[in-house]
KOLNUTI-473718 format. One line per 8 residues: number of its first residue (from 1); for each residue z, x, y of C-alpha. Coordinates in steps of 0.02 Angstrom, whole numbers. Layout:
BEGIN
NUM) Z/X/Y ~ ... .
//
This chain:
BEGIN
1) -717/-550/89 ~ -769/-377/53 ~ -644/-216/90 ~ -668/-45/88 ~ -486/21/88 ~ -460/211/98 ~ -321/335/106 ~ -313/472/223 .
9) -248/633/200 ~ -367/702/68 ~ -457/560/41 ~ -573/524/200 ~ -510/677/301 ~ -587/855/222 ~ -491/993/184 ~ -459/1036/386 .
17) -360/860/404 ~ -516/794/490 ~ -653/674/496 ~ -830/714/471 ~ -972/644/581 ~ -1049/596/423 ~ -917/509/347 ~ -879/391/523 .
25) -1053/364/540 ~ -1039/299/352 ~ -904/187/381 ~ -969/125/533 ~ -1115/56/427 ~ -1023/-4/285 ~ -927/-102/428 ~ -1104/-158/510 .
33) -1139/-229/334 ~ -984/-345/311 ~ -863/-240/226 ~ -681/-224/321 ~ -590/-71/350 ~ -455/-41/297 ~ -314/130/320 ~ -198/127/186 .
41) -74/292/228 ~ 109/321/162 ~ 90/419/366 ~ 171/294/489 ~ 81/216/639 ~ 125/369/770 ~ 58/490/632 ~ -98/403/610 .
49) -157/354/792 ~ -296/501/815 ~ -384/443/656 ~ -366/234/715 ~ -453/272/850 ~ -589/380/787 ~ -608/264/648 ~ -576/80/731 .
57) -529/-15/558 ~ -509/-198/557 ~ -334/-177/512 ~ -228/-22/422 ~ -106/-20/314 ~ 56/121/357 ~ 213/196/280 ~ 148/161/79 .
65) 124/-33/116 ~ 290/-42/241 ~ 189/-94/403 ~ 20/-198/420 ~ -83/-171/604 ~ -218/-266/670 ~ -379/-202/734 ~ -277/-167/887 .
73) -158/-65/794 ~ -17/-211/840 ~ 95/-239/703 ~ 82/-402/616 ~ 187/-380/469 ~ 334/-256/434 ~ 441/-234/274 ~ 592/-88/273 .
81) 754/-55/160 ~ 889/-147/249 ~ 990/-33/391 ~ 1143/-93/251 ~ 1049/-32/103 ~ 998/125/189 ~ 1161/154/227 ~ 1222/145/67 .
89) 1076/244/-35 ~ 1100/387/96 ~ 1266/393/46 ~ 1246/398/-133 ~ 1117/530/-110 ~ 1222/635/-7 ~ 1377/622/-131 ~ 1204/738/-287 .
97) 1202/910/-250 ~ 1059/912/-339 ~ 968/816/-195 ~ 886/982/-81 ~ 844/876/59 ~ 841/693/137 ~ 691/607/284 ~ 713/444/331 .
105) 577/357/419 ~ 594/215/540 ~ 460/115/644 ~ 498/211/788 ~ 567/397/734 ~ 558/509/554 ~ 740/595/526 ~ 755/734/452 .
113) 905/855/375 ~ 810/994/379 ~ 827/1069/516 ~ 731/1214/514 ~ 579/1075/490 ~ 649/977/619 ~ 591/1143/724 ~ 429/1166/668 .
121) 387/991/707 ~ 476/927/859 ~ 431/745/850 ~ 546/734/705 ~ 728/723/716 ~ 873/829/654 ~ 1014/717/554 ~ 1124/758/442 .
129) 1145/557/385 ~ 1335/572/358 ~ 1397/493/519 ~ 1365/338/494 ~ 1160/317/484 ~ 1137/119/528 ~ 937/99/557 ~ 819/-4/436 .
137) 720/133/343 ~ 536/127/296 ~ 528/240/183 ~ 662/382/115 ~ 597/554/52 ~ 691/646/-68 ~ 658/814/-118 ~ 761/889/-294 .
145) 706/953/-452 ~ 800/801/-531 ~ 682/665/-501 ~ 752/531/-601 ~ 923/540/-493 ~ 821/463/-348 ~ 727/347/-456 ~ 884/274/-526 .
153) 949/240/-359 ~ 785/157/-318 ~ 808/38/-475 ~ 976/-9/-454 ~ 913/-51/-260 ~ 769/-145/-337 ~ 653/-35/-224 ~ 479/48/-257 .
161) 489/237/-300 ~ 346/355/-293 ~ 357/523/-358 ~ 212/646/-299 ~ 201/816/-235 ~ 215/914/-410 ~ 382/800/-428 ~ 471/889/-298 .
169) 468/731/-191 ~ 503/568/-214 ~ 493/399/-92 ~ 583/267/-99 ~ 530/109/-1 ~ 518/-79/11 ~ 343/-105/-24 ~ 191/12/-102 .
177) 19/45/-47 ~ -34/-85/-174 ~ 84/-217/-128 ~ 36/-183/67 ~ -185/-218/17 ~ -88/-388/-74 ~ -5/-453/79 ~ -157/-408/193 .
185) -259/-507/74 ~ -84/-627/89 ~ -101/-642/263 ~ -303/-652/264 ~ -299/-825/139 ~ -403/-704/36 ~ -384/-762/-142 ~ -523/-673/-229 .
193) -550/-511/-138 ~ -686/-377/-167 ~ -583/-240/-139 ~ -659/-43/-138 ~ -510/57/-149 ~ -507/253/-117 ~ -368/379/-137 ~ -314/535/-222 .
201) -147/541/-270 ~ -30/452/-378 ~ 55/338/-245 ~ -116/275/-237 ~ -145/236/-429 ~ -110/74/-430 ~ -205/6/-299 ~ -349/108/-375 .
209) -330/29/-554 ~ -289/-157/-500 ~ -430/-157/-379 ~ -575/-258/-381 ~ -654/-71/-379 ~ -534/89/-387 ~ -610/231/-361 ~ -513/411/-388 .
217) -571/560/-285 ~ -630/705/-376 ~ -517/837/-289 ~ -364/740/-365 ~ -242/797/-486 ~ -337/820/-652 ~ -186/720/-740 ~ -245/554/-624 .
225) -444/578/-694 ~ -394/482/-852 ~ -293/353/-771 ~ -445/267/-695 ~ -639/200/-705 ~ -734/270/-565 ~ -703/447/-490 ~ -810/521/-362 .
233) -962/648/-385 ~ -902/739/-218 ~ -719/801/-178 ~ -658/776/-5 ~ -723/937/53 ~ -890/860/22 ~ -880/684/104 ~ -858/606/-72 .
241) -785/449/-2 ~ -944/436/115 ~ -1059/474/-19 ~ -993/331/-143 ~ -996/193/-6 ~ -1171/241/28 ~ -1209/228/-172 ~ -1124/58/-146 .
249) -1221/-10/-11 ~ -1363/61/-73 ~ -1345/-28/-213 ~ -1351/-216/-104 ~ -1519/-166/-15 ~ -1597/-164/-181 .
//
């Protein structure tokens, strides 16, 4: 089967957080013409509803590879950090000073002990994770200046780690962005996939270099342009997502 599997947040959606008529009416062909679409996000399902239904995918792919959706946006697969484990890497991050900050997302609510962003965005909520935190986590973002403190913990928990955001964040989670496109494919009985894989940042490297074909935007970080084969001519200002898949299918017409 053939995929076209995109991130979202400066990938497909242009510098405003939105999508262009241009680039939906480009995915709706590539759709028309075989291809599945696929959302890959490290934004969970409640953060990523407006664009599911503008965009309709056959299935999407949330929290960095944690929870699969059908083309219904019904859950059909779901891997977290144990409520146990999450218990007990909360508590060794709380014991680092060095750690500035601590969100934990579930499948139904995103935690936060910050609470002055707890304010500025009300669906999140305010917790301070010492009293006893006993919920099976998604993902857990870390923010310090000491980013191998949370990617030990990660290790010893035998958990993926992602660092991005100039290194001031880090996730750690069950699962990755590439491991989520593996299961789909898992789940599909898809052995030999013809994956088209878009993203920009480095939680999305791998599933851009392992794919059948990874392509980098052009408005990622220059350090990510030698990591990879195929970057885009157009940054996501300029519908460079759109523009390649129309190279691509293009490319079958001849």
């Amino acid at each position: 089967m053939k995929y076209i599997i995109f991130d979202l947040d400066d990938t497909i959606l242009n510098h405003h957080s939105k999508l262009t008529k241009y680039t939906l009416k480009t995915l709706k062909k590539a759709q028309k013409a075989g291809y599945l679409l696929i959302i890959n996000t490290a934004r969970n399902l409640n953060n990523s509803q407006k664009e599911f239904d503008l965009i309709r995918p056959d299935y999407a792919i949330y929290s960095a590879g944690s929870v699969i959706v059908n083309e219904k946006n019904i859950p059909i697969f779901q891997q977290g950090i144990s409520s146990f484990e999450t218990k007990e890497i909360l508590r060794e991050l709380l014991s680092i000073r060095e750690i500035e900050n601590i969100t934990v997302e579930t499948a139904e609510h995103t935690y936060s002990g910050d609470w002055e962003y707890t304010q500025r965005k009300p669906a999140v909520i305010y917790c301070d994770f010492a009293d006893h935190f006993e919920k099976e986590a998604l993902k857990i973002l870390v923010c310090t200046n000491q980013k191998e403190i949370p990617e030990k913990i990660a290790k010893d928990h035998q958990l993926n780690y992602v660092n991005y955001r100039n290194g001031r964040w880090g996730r750690i989670s069950a699962s990755s962005k590439y491991a989520g496109n593996q299961k789909l494919f898992e789940l599909l009985s898809d052995d030999h996939p013809q994956d088209y894989v878009f993203g920009d940042d480095i939680g999305d490297l791998e599933m851009i270099q392992k794919a059948f074909h990874g392509v980098l935007l052009k408005n990622a970080n220059k350090n990510l342009h030698e990591e990879v084969s195929h970057l885009t001519k157009h940054t996501n200002r300029k519908n460079g997502v759109a523009k390649y898949i129309r190279q691509i299918l293009k490319k079958e017409t001849l």
